[in-house]
C-alpha positions, 0 to 999 in steps of 0.5 A, a space after each residue: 693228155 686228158 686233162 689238156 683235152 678237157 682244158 682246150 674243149 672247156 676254153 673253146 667253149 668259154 670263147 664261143 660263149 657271147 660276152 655279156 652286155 654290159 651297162 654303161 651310161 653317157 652324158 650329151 651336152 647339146 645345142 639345138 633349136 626349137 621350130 613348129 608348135 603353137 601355143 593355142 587357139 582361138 589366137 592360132 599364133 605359131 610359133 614364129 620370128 623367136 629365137 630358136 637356139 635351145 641348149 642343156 644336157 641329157 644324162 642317161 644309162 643304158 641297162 645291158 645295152 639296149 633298155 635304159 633311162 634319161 634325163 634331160 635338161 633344156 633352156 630357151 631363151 624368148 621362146 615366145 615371139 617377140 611380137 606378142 611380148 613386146 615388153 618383157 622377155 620369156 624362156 622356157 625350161 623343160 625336165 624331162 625324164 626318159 626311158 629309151 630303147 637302144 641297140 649297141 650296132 658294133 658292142 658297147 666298146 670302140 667305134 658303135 652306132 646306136 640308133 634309139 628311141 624315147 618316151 617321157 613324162 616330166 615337166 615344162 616350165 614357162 615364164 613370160 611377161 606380155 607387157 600391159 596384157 598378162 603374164 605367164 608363168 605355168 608348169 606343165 605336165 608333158 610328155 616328149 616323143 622322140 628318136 635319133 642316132 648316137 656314133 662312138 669313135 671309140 670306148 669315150 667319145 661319140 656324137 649324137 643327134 636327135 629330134 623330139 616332141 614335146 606336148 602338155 597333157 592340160 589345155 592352156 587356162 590363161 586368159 589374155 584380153 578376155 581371150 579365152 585359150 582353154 581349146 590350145 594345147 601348147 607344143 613344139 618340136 626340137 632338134 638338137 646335136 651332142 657330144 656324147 661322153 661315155 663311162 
């Protein structure tokens, strides 16, 4: 009879006990757009009329649930606007390594909400070809600010949206027609959605 006591107290206490947070990563394909920024002064030419579809993945994992780490991956095609490369095409690729902060709302299983937010350093990678004026290819040091929301139906499956800014640590040192640029910095923002799969 004691030891049926001891059992019952013992498996109360075991159950009172909060799980504990266990790690759990996820992959997001997106698809988004890039809007806003500009690519330096004195031309002050923001950047308009180009197309603004960006698409790529974000890998991450998130370490006891709510401290963890990113990495995504981005492709725009003719991100500059088409009337200062008229001749050529342009794109731009982005890597960019995260960390995050994110709170499991509803656990790390079944149906959760977690609103989270990032900070990276990583690199911006720009090719374009100015017709008979220049060209461009650079690689930039930057870093992305950002925040959004992940839902998850169930223990897989969930989707994500978030917005992003992203700005080179080094002022731009291309010259197009004795234009010197050295006082623009170049940035942009970006929006995108996912589907997130959770393992």
């Amino acid at each position: 009879m004691r030891l049926l006591r001891v059992l019952a107290l013992l498996a109360a206490v075991l159950a009172a006990v909060p799980a504990p947070a266990r790690a759990d990563g996820y992959i997001a394909p997106f698809i988004g757009a890039n809007f806003g920024g500009d690519i330096g002064q004195p031309l002050n030419v923001s950047l308009k009329d180009r197309n603004r579809l960006t698409y790529g993945a974000t890998l991450g994992f998130m370490g006891g649930g709510v401290f963890g780490v990113e990495l995504d991956f981005s492709y725009t095609n003719n991100f500059y606007p088409t009337t200062i490369t008229p001749e050529g095409s342009n794109h731009l690729w982005t890597l960019m390594p995260a960390l995050v902060i994110g709170v499991p709302l509803g656990g790390q299983k079944g149906f959760g909400v977690r609103p989270f937010a990032l900070a990276g350093v990583g690199l911006v990678k720009r090719d374009a070809d100015f017709g008979s004026l220049s060209s461009i290819a650079k690689n930039d040091l930057a870093y992305a600010l950002g925040g959004g929301v992940m839902v998850f139906f169930n223990d897989h499956i969930g989707v994500r949206g978030e917005y992003r800014y992203t700005r080179n640590f080094s002022v731009d040192d291309l010259n197009i027609a004795n234009i010197d640029l050295e006082r623009g910095t170049f940035n942009y923002s970006r929006a995108t959605g996912a589907v997130v799969f959770r393992f």
